[in-house]
Each structure stands twice: as structure tokens, then as C-alpha cells.
N, C-alpha and C positions, 0 to 999 in steps of 0.2 A: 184502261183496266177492263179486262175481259168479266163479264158476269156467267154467273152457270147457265148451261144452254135450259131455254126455255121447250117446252112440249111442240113446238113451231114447226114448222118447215116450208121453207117459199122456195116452192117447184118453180124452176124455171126453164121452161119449155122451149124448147129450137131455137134457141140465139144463135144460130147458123149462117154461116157466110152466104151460103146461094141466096139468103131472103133478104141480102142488104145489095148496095149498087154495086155494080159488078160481078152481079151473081146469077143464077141461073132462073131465078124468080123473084127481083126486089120486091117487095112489098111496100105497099104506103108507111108514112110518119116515121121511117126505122131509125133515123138519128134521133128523136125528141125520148120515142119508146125506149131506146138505149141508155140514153140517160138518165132518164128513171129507173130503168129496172137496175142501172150503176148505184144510182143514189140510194134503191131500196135496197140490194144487198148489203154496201155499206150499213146503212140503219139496222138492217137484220144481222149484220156478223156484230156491232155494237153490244148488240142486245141479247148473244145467243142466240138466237133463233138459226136452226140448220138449214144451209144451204143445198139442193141437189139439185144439178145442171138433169134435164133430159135430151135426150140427140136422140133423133130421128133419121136411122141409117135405112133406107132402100132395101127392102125384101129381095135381093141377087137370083132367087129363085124366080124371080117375074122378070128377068131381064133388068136392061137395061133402063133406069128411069130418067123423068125428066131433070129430076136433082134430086140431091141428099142420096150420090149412091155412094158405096163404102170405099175408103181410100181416098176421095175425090178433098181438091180444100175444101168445095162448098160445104161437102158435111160437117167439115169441124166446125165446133163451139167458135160464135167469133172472140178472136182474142184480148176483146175489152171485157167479156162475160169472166171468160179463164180467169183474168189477172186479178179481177175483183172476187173470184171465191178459186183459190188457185187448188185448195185442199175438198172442196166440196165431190162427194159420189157422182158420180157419172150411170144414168141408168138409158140405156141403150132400146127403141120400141120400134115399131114396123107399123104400128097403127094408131089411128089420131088417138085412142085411150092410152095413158101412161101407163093404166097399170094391168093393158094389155099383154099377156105372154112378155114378161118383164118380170124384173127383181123389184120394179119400186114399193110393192107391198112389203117384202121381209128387210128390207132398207129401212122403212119407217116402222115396223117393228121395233128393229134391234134400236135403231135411235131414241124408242119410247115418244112418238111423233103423235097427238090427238089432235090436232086443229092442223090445216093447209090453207096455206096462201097462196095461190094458182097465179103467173104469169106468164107473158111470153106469145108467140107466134104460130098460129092463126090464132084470131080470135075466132072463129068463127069452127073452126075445127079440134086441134088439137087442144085448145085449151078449155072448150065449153065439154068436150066430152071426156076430159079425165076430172073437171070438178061434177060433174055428174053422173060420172061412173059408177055403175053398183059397187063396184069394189072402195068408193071413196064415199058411199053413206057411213058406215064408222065414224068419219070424221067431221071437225067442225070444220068447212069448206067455204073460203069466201075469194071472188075473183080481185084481183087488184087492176081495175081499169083502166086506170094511167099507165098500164105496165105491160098492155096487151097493142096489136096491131095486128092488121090484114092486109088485103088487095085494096081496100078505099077505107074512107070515113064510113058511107053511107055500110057497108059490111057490116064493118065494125060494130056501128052504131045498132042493128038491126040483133046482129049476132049476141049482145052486150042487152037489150030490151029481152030477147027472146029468153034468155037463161033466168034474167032478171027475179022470174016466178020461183024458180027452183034455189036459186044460189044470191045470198049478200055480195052487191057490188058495194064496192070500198075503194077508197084514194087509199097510197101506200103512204102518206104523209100521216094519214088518219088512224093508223093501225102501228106505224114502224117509227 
């Protein structure tokens, strides 16, 4: 039984094919991260809480990049993220802030969104600079740690202390 959607929304940042193996930039931990960010969906669609996928497509006006350019698979969402929020918005950015030259502010408007739950791919980039974005002081912002990954642990780990001052880290067990 589905509940009314709560004020939530767990952004989920580049779950993109180039960043898993056989892609144009795996990243460390991406099976274990995948799993989680599966399980905290599920736990968030339970509970209401709104889902929006963000993709990260390649500014074309710069050429040719190293991945995530438009058309390409690597840029698609990988299709374990799709399947687990098949209905969630798709909000499209060029730059590690989400809610950089992006819809995701009037998205969480119209949804009536005050708190985020930030996960997803870099930690170290994309996802420390959209829970710290001026555009996301409004909101109540907390990263979900088990949910995030990079190029190594030791990133991670660094990327994850460093924000630590600014932004509540949280397990997604803890929260969803």
C-alpha cells in the first residue's frame, strides 16, 4: 500500500553506465553502491518519498568528451536505477551542481520537496557540490554515505570528511 508522498526527495545522481565496468570510467565499489542506492529507492518509493534520477550529459559545445556524451549508452541511467524508479523525472546537467542551468529547482518546487537526500556518483564531485549548492541551502540536505562512490575509498573517504562540516552524513537504513 502506497502512503502519500512525503516532502522528500532522494536525488540520485549519475547512475550512468560509463561509471560501472565496461564503461568509459568505472569507478570503485559500483556493485555494493548499486545496491544500496536499489534498496534505498525501494525504501523511498515504500514510503513516498520522490524519486528524481539526474544524468549528467557532456556540454557538445566542448567537443567531444571523455564520457557521458549525448546519445552514447554510457550516458544512460544504468538500467537497474530505471527499473527501480521507472516513473521518476529525469533532470539533465552539464555541471557537477544539479541545480546548475537545470530544471531540478522548479521540479522540486512543483513536487512541494523541503528536505533532500543526496546520492550517487562522484562523491567527491557531483554529489558534494549539489548538497552544497547555494541553490540547495532552502533545503533540509543530508548525504546518504552508503549510497555515494568514486575513483577509490581513500576519495571517498576524504570527499565524505570534507563536506562532513557543512552537510549531515547518514546511512540510508537510518533515514529510509
Amino acid at each position: 500500500m502506497m502512503t502519500q508522498p512525503t516532502q522528500r526527495a532522494l536525488l540520485v545522481i549519475d547512475l550512468q553506465n560509463d561509471y560501472f565496468p565496461g564503461g568509459a570510467f568505472p569507478l570503485w565499489n559500483t556493485d555494493a553502491t548499486l545496491l544500496n542506492i536499489e534498496q534505498a529507492i525501494a525504501k523511498a518509493t515504500a514510503v513516498g518519498t520522490h524519486i528524481i534520477h539526474i544524468q549528467h550529459i557532456a556540454d557538445p559545445s566542448l567537443g567531444i568528451a571523455p564520457f557521458f556524451n549525448k546519445g552514447s549508452v554510457g550516458a544512460e541511467i544504468h538500467p537497474s536505477i530505471l527499473a527501480a524508479a521507472p516513473d521518476a523525472p529525469v533532470v539533465i546537467k552539464a555541471y557537477a551542481d544539479s541545480f546548475h542551468h537545470t530544471d531540478l529547482e522548479a521540479t522540486l518546487q512543483k513536487l512541494g520537496v523541503t528536505e533532500l537526500l543526496v546520492c550517487g556518483m562522484m562523491t567527491q564531485n557531483c554529489v558534494t557540490h549539489t548538497a552544497i549548492s547555494k541553490a540547495a541551502e532552502k533545503y533540509t540536505v543530508s548525504i546518504l554515505a552508503d549510497c555515494c562512490t568514486t575513483v577509490s575509498e581513500m576519495i571517498h573517504l576524504i570527499a565524505l570528511n570534507a563536506v562532513s562540516t557543512r552537510v549531515p552524513l547518514v546511512k540510508s537504513v537510518d533515514v529510509l
